[in-house]
C-alpha positions as CSV (number, residue, x, y, z in Angstrom):
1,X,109.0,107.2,97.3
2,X,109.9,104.9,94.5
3,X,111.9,105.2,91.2
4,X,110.5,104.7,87.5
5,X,113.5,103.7,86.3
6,X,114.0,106.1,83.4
7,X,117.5,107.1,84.7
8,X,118.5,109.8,87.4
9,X,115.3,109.6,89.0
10,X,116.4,110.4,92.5
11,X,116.1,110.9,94.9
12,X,114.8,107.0,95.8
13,X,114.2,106.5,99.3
14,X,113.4,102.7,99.8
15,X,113.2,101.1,103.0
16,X,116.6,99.5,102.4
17,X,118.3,103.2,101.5
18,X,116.0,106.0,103.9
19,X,118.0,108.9,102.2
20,X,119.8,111.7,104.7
21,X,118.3,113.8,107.4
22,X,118.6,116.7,104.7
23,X,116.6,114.6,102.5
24,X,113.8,113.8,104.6
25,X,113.2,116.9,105.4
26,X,112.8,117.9,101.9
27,X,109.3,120.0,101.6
28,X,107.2,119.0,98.5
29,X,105.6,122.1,96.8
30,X,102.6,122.2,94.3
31,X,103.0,120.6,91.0
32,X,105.6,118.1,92.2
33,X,105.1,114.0,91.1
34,X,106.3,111.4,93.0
35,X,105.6,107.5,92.3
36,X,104.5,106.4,96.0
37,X,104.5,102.5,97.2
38,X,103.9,101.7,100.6
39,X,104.4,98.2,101.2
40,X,102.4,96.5,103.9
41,X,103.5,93.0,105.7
42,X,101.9,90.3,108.2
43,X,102.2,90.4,111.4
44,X,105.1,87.7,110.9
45,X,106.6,89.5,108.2
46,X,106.3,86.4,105.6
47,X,103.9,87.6,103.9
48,X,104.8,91.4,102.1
49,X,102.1,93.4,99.9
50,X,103.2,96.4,98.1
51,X,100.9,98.6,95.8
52,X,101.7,102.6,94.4
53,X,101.2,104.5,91.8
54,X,101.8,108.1,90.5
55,X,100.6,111.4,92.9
56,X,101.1,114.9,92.1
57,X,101.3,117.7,95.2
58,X,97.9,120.1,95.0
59,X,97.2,122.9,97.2
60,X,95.0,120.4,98.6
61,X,97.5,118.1,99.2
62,X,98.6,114.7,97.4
63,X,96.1,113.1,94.5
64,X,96.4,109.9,92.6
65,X,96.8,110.4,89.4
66,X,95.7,107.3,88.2
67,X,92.9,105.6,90.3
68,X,93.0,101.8,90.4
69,X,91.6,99.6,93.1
70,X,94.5,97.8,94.9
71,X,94.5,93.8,94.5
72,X,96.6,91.0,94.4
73,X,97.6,89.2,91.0
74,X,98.4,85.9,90.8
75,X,99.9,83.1,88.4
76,X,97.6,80.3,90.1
77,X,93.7,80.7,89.1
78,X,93.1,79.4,92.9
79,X,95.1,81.9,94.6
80,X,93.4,84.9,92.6
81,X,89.6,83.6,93.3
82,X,90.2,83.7,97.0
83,X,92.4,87.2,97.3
84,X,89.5,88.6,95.9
């Protein structure tokens, strides 16, 4: 799970801080937003993509709030043309 950065907006478990066992363990219940950015790397771990974005706990489980179709940005025009 991932901050917003408006404050105490714990708790933030980030790969560099996983949070205690108690923590982990903690149950989401109905009604309950998260911001949630899995980050995904190459197989030689130089290359690191990370995407997320806002989900709210249904009886149905976890839904995006806002839907967007993941892609890389780039400064370079070249770079952007062949991510796509």
């Amino acid at each position: 799970m991932h901050g917003r950065g408006y404050g105490n907006d714990g708790p933030l478990l980030t790969p560099q801080d996983r949070g205690s066992p108690e923590l982990r363990e903690l149950r989401l219940q109905r009604g309950n937003a998260f911001v949630w950015k899995p980050i995904a790397y190459s197989a030689d771990e130089q290359i690191e993509f990370s995407t997320g974005g806002s989900i709210v706990v249904t009886d149905m489980g976890g839904e995006q709030l806002v839907a967007r179709e993941p892609r890389l940005i780039s400064s370079s025009p070249s770079v952007e043309r062949e991510a796509r």
